[in-house]
Every structure is written in C-alpha cells, then in structure tokens.
MITI-274975 format. One line per field, with one value per residue: residue number from 1; residue in three letters; chain; x, y, z of N, C-alpha, C in turn. Coordinates in steps of 0.2 Angstrom, whole numbers, plus 2048, in hexadecimal, padded with zeros to 3 digits. Each point is the difference from the previous one (the first is absolute). Layout:
! MITI-274975
torza (NUM, ...)
filo (ALA, ...)
kolro (A, ...)
n_east (X, ...)
n_north (Y, ...)
n_up (Z, ...)
ca_east (X, ...)
ca_north (Y, ...)
ca_up (Z, ...)
c_east (X, ...)
c_north (Y, ...)
c_up (Z, ...)
***
This chain:
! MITI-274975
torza (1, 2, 3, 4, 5, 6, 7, 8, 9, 10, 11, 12, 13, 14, 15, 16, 17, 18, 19, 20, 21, 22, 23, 24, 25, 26, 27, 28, 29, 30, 31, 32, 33, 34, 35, 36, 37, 38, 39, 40, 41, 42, 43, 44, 45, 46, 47, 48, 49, 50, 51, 52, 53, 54, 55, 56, 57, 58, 59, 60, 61, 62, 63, 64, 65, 66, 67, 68, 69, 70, 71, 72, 73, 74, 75, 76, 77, 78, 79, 80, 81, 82, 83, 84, 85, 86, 87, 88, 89, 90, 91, 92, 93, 94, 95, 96, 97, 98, 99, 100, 101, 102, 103, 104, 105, 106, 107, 108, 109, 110, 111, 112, 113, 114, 115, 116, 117, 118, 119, 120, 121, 122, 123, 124, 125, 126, 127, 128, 129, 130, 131, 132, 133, 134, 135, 136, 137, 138, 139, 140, 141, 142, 143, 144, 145, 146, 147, 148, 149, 150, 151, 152, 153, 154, 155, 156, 157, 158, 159, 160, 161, 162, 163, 164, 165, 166, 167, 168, 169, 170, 171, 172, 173, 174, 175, 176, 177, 178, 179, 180, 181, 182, 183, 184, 185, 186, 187, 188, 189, 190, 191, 192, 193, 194, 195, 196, 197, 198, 199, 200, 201, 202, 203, 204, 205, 206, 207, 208, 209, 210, 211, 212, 213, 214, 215, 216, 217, 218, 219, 220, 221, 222, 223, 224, 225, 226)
filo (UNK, UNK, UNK, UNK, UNK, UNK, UNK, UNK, UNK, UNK, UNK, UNK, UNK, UNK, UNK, UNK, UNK, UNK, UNK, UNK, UNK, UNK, UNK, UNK, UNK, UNK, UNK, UNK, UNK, UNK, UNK, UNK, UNK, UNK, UNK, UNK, UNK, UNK, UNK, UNK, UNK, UNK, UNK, UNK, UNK, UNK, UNK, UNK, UNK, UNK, UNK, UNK, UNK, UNK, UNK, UNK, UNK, UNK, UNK, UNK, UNK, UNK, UNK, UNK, UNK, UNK, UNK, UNK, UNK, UNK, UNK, UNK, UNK, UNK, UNK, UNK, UNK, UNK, UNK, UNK, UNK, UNK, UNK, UNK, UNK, UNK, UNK, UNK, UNK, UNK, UNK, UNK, UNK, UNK, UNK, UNK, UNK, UNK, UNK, UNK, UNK, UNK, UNK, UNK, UNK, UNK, UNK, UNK, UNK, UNK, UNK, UNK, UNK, UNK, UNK, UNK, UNK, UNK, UNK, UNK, UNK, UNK, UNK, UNK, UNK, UNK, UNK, UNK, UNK, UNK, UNK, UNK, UNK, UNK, UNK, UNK, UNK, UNK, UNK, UNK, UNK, UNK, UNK, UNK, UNK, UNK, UNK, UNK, UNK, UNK, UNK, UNK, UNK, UNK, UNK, UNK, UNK, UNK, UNK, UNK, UNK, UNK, UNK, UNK, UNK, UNK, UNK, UNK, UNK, UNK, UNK, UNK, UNK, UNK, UNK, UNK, UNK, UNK, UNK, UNK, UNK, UNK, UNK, UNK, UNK, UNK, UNK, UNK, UNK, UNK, UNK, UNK, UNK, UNK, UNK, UNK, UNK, UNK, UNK, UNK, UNK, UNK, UNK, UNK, UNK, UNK, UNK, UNK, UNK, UNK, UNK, UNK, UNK, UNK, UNK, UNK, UNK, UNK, UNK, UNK, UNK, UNK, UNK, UNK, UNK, UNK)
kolro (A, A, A, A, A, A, A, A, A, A, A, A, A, A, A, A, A, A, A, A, A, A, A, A, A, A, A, A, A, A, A, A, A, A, A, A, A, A, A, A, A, A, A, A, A, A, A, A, A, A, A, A, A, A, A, A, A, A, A, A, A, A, A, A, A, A, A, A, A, A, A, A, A, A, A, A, A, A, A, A, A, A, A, A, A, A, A, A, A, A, A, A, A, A, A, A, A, A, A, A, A, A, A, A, A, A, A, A, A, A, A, A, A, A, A, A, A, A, A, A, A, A, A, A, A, A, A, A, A, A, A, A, A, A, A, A, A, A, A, A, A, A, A, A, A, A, A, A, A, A, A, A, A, A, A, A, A, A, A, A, A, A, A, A, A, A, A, A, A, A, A, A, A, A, A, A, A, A, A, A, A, A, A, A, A, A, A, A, A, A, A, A, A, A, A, A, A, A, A, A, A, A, A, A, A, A, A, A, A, A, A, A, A, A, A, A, A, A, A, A, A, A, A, A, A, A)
n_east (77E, 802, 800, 805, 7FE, 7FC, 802, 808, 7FA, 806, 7FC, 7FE, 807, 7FE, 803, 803, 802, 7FC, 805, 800, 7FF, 7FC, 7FB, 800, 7FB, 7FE, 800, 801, 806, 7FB, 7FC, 803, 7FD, 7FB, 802, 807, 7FF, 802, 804, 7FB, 802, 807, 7FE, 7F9, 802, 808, 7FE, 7FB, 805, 7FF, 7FC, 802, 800, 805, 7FE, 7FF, 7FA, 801, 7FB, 803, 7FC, 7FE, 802, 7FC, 803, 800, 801, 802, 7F8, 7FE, 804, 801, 7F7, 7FF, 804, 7FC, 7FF, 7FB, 7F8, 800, 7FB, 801, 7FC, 7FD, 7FC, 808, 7FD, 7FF, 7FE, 7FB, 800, 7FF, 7FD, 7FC, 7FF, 7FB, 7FB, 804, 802, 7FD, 7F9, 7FD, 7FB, 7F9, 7FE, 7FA, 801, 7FD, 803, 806, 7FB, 800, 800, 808, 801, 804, 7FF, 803, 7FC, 804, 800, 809, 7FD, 7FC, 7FF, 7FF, 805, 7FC, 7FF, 801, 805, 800, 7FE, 7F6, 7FE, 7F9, 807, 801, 7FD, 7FE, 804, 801, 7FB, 7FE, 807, 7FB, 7FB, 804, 801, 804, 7FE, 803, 7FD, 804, 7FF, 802, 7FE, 7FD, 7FD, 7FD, 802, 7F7, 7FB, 801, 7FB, 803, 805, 7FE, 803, 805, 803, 805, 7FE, 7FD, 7FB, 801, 7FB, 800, 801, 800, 803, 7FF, 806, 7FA, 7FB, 805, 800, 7FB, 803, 807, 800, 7FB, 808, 805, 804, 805, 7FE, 805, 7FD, 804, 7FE, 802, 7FE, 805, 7FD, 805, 7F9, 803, 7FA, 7FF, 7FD, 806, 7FE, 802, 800, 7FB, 804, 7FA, 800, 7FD, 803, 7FB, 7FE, 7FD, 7FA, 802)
n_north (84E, 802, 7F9, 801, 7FC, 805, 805, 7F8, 7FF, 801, 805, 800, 7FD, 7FE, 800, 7FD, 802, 7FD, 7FE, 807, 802, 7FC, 802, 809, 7FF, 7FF, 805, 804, 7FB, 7FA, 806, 802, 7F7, 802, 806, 7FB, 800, 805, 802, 7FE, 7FD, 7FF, 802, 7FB, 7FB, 7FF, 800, 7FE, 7FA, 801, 802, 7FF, 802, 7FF, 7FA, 800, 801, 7FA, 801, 7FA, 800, 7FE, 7FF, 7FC, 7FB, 806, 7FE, 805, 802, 7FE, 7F9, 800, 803, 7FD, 7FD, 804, 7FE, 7FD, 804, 7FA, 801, 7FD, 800, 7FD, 7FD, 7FC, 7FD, 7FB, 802, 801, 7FA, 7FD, 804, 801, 7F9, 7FF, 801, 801, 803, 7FC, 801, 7FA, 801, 7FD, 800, 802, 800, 7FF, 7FE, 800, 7FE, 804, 800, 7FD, 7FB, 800, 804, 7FF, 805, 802, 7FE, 801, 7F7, 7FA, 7F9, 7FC, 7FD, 7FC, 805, 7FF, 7FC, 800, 804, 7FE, 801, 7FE, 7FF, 7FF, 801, 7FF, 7FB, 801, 7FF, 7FB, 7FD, 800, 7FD, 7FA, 802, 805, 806, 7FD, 7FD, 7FD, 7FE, 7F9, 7FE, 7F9, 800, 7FA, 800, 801, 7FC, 801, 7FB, 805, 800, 7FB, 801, 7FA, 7FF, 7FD, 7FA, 806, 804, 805, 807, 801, 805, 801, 803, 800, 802, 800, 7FA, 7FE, 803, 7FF, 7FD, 800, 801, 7FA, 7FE, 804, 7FA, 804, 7FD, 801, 7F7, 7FA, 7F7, 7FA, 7FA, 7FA, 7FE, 7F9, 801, 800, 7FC, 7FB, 803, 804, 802, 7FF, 807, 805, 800, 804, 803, 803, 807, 802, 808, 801, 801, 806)
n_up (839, 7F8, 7FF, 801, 801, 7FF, 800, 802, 803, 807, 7FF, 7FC, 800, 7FD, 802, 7FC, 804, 7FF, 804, 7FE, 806, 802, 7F9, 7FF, 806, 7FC, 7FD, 803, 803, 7FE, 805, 804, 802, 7FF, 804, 7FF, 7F8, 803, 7F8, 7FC, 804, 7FE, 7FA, 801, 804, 7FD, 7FB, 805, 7FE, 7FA, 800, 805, 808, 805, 803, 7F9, 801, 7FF, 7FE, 806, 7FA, 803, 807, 800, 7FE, 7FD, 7FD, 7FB, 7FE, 803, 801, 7F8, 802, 806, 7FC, 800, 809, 7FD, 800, 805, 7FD, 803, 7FB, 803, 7FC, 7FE, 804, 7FF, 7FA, 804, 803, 7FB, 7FE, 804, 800, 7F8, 800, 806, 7FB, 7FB, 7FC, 800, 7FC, 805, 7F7, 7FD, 7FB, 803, 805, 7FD, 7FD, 7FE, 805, 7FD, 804, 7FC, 803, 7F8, 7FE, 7FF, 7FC, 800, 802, 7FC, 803, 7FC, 801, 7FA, 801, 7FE, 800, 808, 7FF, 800, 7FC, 802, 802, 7FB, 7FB, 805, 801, 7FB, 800, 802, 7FC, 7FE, 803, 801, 7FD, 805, 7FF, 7F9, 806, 800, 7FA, 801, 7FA, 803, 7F9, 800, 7FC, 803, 7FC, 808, 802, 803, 7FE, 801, 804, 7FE, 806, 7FE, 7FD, 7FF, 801, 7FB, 800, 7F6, 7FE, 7FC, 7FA, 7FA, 7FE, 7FB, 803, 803, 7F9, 7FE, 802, 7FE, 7FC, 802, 806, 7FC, 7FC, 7FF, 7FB, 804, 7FF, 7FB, 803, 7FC, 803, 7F9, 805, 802, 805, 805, 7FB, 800, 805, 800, 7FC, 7F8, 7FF, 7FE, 802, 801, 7FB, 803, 7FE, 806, 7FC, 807, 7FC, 802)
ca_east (806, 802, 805, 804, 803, 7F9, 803, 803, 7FC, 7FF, 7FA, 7FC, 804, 802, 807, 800, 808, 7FF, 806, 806, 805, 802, 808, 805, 803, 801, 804, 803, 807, 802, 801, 807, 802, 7FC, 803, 805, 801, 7F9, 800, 7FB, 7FC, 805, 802, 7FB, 802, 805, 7FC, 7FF, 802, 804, 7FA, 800, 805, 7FF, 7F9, 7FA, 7FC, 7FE, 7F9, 7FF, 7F9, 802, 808, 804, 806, 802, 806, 806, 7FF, 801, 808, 803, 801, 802, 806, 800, 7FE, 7FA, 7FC, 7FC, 7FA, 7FE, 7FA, 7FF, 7FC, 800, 805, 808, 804, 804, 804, 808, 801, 803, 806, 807, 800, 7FF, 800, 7FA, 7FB, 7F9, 7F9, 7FD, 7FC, 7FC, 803, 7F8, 800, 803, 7FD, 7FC, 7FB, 800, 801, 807, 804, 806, 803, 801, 808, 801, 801, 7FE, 802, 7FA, 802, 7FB, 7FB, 7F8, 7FD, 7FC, 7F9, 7FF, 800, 7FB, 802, 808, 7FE, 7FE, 805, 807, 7FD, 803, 805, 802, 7FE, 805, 805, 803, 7FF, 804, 802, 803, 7FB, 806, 7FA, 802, 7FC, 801, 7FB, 7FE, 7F8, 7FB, 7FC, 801, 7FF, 805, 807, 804, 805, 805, 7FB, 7FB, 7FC, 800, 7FD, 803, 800, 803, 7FD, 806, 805, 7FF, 7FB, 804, 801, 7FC, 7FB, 806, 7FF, 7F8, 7FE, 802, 805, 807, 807, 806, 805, 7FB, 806, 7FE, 805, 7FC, 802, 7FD, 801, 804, 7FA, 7FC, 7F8, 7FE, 801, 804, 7FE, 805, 7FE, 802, 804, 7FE, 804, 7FC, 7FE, 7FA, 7FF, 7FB)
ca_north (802, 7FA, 7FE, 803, 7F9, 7FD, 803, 7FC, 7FA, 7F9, 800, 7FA, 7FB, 7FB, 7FF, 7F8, 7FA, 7F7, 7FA, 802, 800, 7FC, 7FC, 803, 7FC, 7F8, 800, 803, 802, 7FD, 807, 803, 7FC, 7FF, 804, 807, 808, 806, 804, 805, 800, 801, 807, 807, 804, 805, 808, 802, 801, 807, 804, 803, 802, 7FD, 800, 7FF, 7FB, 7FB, 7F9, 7FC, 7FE, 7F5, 801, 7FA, 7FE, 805, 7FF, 805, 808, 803, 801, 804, 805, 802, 7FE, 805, 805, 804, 7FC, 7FC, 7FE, 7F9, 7FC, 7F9, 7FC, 7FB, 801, 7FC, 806, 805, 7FD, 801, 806, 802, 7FC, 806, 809, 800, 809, 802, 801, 7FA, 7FB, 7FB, 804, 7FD, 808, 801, 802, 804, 807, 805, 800, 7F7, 7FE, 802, 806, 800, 806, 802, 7FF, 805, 7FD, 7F9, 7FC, 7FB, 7FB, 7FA, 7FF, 804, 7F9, 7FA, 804, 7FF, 804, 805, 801, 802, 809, 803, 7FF, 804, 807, 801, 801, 808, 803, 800, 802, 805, 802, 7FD, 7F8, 7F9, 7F6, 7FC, 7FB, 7FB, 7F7, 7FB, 7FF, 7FA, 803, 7FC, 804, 7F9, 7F9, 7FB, 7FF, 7FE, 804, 7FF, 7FA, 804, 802, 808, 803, 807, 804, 806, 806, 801, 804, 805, 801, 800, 807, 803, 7FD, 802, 808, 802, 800, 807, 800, 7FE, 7FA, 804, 7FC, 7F9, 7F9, 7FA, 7FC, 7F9, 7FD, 7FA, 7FC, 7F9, 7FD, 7FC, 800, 80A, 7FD, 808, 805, 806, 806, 806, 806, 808, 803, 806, 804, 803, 807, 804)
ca_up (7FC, 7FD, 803, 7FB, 7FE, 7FC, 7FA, 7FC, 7FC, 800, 800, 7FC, 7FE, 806, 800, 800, 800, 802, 800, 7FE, 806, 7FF, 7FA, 803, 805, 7FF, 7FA, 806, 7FB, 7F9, 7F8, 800, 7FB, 7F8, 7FB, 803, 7FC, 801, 7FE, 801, 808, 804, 7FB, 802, 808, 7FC, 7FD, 807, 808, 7FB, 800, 807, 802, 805, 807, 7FC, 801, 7FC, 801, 7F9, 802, 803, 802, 803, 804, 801, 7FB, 803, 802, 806, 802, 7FE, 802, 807, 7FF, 7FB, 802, 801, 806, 7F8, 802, 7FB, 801, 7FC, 801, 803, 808, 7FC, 7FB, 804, 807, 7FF, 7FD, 809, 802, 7FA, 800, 805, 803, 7FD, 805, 7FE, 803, 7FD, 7FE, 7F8, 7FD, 7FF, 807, 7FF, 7FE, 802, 804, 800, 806, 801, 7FB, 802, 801, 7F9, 7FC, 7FB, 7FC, 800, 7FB, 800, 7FE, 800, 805, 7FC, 7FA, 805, 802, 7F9, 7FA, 804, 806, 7FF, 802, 809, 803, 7FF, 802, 80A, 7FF, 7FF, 807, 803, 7FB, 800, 7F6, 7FE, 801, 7FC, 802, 7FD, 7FE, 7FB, 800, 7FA, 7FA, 7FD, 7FE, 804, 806, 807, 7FD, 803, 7FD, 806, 802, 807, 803, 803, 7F9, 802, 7F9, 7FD, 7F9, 7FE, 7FB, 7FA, 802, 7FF, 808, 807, 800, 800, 806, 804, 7FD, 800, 807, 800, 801, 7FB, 7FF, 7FF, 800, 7FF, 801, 7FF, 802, 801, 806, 803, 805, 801, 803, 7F8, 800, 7FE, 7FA, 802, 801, 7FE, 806, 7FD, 808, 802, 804, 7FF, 807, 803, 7FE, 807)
c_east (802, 809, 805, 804, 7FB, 804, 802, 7FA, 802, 7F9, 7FD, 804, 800, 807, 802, 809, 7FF, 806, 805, 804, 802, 807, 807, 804, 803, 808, 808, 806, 800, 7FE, 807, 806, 7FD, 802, 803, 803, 7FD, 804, 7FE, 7FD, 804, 803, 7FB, 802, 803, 7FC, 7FD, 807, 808, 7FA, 7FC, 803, 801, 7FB, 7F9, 7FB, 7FF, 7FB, 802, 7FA, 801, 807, 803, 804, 806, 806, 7FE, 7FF, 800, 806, 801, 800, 801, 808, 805, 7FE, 7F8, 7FD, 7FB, 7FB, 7FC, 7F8, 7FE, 7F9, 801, 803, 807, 805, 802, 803, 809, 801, 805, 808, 806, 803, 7FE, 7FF, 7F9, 7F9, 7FC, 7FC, 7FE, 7FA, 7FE, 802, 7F6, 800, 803, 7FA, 7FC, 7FD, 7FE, 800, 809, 805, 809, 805, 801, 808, 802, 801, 7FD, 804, 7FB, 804, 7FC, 7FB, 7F7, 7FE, 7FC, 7FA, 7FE, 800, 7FD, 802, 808, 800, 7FD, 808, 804, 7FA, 803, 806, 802, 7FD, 808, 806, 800, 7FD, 808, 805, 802, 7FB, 804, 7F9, 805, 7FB, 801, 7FD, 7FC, 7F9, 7FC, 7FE, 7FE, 7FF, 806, 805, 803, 806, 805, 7FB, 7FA, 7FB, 7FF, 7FB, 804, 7FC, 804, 7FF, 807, 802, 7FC, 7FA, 803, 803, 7FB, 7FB, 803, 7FE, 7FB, 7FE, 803, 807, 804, 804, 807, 806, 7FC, 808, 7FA, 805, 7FC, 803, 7FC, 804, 804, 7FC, 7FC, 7FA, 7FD, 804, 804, 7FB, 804, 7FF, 802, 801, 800, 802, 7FD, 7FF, 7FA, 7FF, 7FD, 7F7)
c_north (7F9, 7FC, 803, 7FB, 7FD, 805, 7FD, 7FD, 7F9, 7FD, 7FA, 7FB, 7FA, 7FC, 7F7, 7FE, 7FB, 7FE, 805, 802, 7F8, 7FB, 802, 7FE, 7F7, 802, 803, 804, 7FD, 803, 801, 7FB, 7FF, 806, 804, 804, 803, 806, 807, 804, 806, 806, 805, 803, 803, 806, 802, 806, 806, 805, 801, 801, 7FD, 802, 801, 7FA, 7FD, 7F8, 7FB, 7FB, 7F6, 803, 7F8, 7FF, 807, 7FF, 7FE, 806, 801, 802, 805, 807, 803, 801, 808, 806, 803, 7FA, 7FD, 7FC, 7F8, 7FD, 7F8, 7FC, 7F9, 803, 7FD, 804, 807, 800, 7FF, 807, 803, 7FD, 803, 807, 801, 809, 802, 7FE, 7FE, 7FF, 7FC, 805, 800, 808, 803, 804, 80A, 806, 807, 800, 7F7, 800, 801, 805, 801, 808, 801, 7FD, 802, 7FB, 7FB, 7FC, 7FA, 7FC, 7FA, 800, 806, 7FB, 7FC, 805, 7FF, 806, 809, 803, 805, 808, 801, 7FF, 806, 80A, 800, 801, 809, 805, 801, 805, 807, 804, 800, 7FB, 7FB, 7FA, 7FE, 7F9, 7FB, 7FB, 7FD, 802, 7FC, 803, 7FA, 807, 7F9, 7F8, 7FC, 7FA, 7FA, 804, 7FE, 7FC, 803, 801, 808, 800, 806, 803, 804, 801, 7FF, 808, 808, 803, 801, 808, 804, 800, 805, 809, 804, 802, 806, 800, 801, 7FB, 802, 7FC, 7FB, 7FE, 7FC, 7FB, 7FA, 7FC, 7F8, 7FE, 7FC, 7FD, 7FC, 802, 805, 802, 808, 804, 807, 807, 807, 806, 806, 804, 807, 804, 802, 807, 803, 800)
c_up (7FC, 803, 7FB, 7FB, 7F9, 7FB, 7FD, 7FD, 805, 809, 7FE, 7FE, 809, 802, 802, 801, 803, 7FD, 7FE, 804, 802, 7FE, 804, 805, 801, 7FB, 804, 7FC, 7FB, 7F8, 7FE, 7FA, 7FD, 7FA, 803, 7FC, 800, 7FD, 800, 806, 803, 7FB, 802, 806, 800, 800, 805, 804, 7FC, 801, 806, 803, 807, 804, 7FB, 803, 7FB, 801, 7FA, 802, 7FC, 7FE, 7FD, 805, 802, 7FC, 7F9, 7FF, 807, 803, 7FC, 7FE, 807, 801, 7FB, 802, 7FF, 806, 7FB, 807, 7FC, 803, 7FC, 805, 805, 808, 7FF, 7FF, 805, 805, 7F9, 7FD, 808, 7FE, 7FB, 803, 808, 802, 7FB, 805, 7FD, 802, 7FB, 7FE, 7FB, 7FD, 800, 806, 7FE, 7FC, 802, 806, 804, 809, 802, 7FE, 804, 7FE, 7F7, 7FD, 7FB, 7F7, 802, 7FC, 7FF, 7FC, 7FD, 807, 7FE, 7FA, 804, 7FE, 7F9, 7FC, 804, 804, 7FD, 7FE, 806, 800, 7FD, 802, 808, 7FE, 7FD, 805, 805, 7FF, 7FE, 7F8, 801, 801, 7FB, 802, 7FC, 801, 7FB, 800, 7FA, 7FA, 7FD, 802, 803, 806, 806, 7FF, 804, 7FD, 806, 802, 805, 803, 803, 7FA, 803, 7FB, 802, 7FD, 7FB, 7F9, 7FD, 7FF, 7FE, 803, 803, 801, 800, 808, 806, 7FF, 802, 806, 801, 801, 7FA, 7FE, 7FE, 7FD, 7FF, 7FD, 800, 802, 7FF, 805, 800, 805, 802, 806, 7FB, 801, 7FE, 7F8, 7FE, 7FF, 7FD, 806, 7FE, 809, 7FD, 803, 7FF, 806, 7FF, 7FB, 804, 7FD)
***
C-alpha cells in the first residue's frame, strides 16, 4: 500500500530545519520584544473569533510564545490547539495559555497519514510560520492545512511579501531561512490549495529590532472549499 503521505509529494522532499528551531529557542520571549505590534495578527483573530462559535477547535500552527493568538483566542472561549517547532516556544505557549494544548511539531508531522494526528478543526492559523518552509514545501503545507480543516473551515494566513526561497536572513542576533512570494503568487498559491480568499490586509510593519529590516505583511482571510 502506498504511504498516503506520497499523495502531498512530501515523499520525495527531503525535509532541512537545520538551526530553525534552534534560533527559536535561543530567541525565546525576545520575539515578543522585537515585535510587539501585532495588528494584523490580532484583526485576523478577531474575524476567527466573530465567525465561530464557542468550544470551536482552533490550530494555531508555530504558536509561538502563544501570545497573542493563542491567549486571545482561548480567552474567547474556543479550544485552541497550538503547534511549534521550537521546544522553547512551546514550554512558554503552556506558561501563556495555561488551558490551550501544545506540542513540539513540524507541520509535515501533521499530514495525511503524518506520525501525529490531531483530529480535525473548525479553523487554522499560520501566523509567519509557513515563510520558515522553503518554497517546495509551502503548497504541501497549506494541502495538510486543508486536510485539517472541517469543509468550510476558516485559515487565517499571514506572510511577508518578498520573492526569496529559503533564503537566509539575520534574526534577533540569530540567522532563520525564509521564503515567500509577492501578493499575486501568494494568491495563487493559496487558491491552488482549494481555498477562498474571503478577505485580504496589508500591513507595512518595522521591527523594533535593527537586524530585521521592515517588511510588508500580507494576511489572508479564507475558507476551506469542500
């Protein structure tokens, strides 16, 4: 029997986060002061948390520090399930969000027929965390995200706009690789995975950090097509 995992294709990718958990871990709470305006972050939630109802399962995929989606949605009465690559990150996500539910986990673990299966939700979030996966990997990622995801589920996505592929970058005294895709790929890429853009926000944001330069972040507000 075929692996059911070879459907995504991530079969044949060989999977690299050399140093990206890492960083995370070295980097801890001092994410939280390198950008503590999370506008954007905190309007997609909103729309989450108007558009479902109480006790909704909700994944937020690299929870981080758990603030301030997580708080803010568990705080609003859904079940928020948070995942993240750094152990770090998830040992304070616990400490934030003491009633939400964390692991330590690579969103690859999560697919089809993956090693961890966390049931179904009635929504995801991926907050800047599908810009850590290089380019070959971002359509698999958002297909398991539609694996996840009830037919007509909510995904609240946000990345940077910018035309790299796993390319590295300094970080909060660290070095991450990113990727991501200028606003009309990023659509396309998104649409391609079987989803609706029901809503689109741009936000020009700088760090309050010298080493992370500014950035435009875009944010996606979409549902699962059955």
């Amino acid at each position: 029997m075929s692996d059911p995992a070879d459907k995504l294709g991530y079969g044949s990718i060989r999977l690299d986060r050399t140093g990206q958990a890492e960083a995370f871990d070295a980097i801890g709470d001092r994410y939280d002061e390198a950008f503590p305006h999370k506008e954007g972050q905190v309007a997609s939630a909103e729309w989450l948390i108007r558009s479902l109802t109480a006790g909704s399962r909700v994944l937020d995929l690299g929870c981080g520090t758990g603030v301030p989606t997580a708080r803010q949605l568990a705080e609003e009465g859904l079940q928020v399930v948070g995942v993240d690559l750094s152990d770090r990150m998830v040992a304070l996500a616990h400490q934030h969000v003491p009633t939400g539910e964390f692991h330590q986990s690579d969103i690859a673990d999560l697919r089809p027929g993956g090693p961890r299966d966390l049931g179904r939700f009635d929504a995801v979030t991926a907050f800047f965390s599908l810009l850590m996966l290089p380019r070959a990997e971002i359509p698999l990622a958002l297909q398991t995200i539609h694996h996840l995801l009830i037919p007509g589920g909510l995904f609240a996505l946000s990345m940077v706009e910018a035309d790299v592929d796993d390319f590295s970058i300094p970080f909060i005294g660290k070095t991450i690789r990113v990727s991501g895709y200028l606003r009309d790929e990023l659509r396309e890429v998104v649409e391609a995975a079987g989803f609706e853009i029901v809503e689109e926000s741009s936000y020009t944001y700088a760090p309050a950090t010298v080493d992370v330069p500014p950035e435009v972040q875009i944010f996606l507000r979409c549902r699962r097509r059955a």
